[in-house]
Each structure stands twice: as C-alpha cells, then as structure tokens.
C-alpha positions in Angstrom: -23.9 -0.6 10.4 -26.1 -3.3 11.1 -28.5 -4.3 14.0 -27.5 -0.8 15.0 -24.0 -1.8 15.9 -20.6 -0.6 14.0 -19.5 -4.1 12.0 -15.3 -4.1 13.0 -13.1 -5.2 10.0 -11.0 -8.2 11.2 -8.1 -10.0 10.1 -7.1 -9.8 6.3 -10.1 -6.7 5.7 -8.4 -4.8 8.3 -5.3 -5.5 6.8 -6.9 -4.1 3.4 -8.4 -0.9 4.7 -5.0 -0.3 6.8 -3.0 -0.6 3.6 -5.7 1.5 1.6 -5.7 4.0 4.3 -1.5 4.1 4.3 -1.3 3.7 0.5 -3.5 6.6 -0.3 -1.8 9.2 2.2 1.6 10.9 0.7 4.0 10.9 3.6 4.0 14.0 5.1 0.6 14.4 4.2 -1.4 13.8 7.7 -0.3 16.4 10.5 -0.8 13.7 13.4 1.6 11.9 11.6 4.0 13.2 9.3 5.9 9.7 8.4 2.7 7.4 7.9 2.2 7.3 4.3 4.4 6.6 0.6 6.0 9.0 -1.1 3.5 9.7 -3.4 6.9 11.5 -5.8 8.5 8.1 -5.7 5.5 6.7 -7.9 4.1 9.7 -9.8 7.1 10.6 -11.8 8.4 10.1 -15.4 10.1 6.4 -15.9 8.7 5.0 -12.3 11.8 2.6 -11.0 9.9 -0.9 -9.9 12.5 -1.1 -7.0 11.6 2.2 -5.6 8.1 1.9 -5.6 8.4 -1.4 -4.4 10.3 -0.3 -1.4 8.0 2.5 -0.8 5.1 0.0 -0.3 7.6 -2.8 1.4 8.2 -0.2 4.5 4.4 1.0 4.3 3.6 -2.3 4.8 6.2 -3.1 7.7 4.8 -0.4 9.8 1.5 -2.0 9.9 2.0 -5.5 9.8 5.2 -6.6 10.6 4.4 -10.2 9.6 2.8 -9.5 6.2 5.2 -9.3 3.3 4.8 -8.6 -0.5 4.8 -11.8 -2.2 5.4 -10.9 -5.6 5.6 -7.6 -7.5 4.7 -6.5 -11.0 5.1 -3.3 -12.8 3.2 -2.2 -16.0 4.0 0.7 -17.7 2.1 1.9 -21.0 4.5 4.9 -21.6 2.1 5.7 -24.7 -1.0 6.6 -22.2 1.4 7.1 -19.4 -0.2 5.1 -17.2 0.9 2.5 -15.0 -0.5 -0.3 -13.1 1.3 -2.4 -10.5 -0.2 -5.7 -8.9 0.8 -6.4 -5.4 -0.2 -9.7 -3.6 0.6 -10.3 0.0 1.4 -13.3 2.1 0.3 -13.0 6.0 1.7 -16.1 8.3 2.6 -18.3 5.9 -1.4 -17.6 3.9 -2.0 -15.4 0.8 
C-alpha cells in the first residue's frame, strides 16, 4: 500500500507472483481449482527425473503465460543431504 492505494504488480512481477502462486500449490490442492498447481509428488520423491519436473513446471507455466517459456533448466541433486535445487530462467517475448 502506498498513498493509500493498493500498488498492482505489472508485467514480469506479476508474472513472478503468478508462477509463485501456481508453483507453491500441489495440483489438486485448491478446491476452486483442482488442476491449477504441480504435482507436488512429481518433485518430492526419491531420484527426482529432471524431465518430469521440468514438464511439471513447462505446463504450469503454459497455463499462465502462454508466451513465456523456460529458457534453460538445471537440476542439482546432493543425494547425501537429499536436497535438491533446480534453477529456472524464463524468456517472455523474445526478453529474459
């Protein structure tokens, strides 16, 4: 809020809180809308495949911005901690 008015995200910070919004809900999740979200199993699961995650957020992405894309992908896996971490850039009309 400032000067007492709502601020709007626009452009690529809408695209961001879309995508955070969308990323953090596990399909099947939100009641209103039972296909918005990932599959939260695709990701959380012993040996996580790079293709299926990356497909998971591809068609996350699709339904909110059809002209956004993933530019590049990168899966890292530290199967001593079991953690994982994967970056995810995006390209919107022809920009990054």
């Amino acid at each position: 809020i400032e000067d007492n008015a709502i601020q709007m995200a626009r452009d690529e910070a809408l695209l961001a809180e879309k995508l955070q919004a969308v990323w953090s809900t596990n399909r099947g999740e939100w009641s209103l809308n039972p296909r918005e979200g990932i599959r939260f199993s695709e990701i959380l699961r012993k040996n996580p495949d790079e293709d299926s995650i990356r497909l998971e957020l591809e068609e996350a992405l699709e339904a909110i911005d059809r002209e956004a894309e993933l530019a590049d992908f990168s899966l890292h896996v530290d199967s001593a901690s079991r953690h994982a971490d994967f970056d995810v850039p995006l390209e919107v009309e022809g920009g990054e």
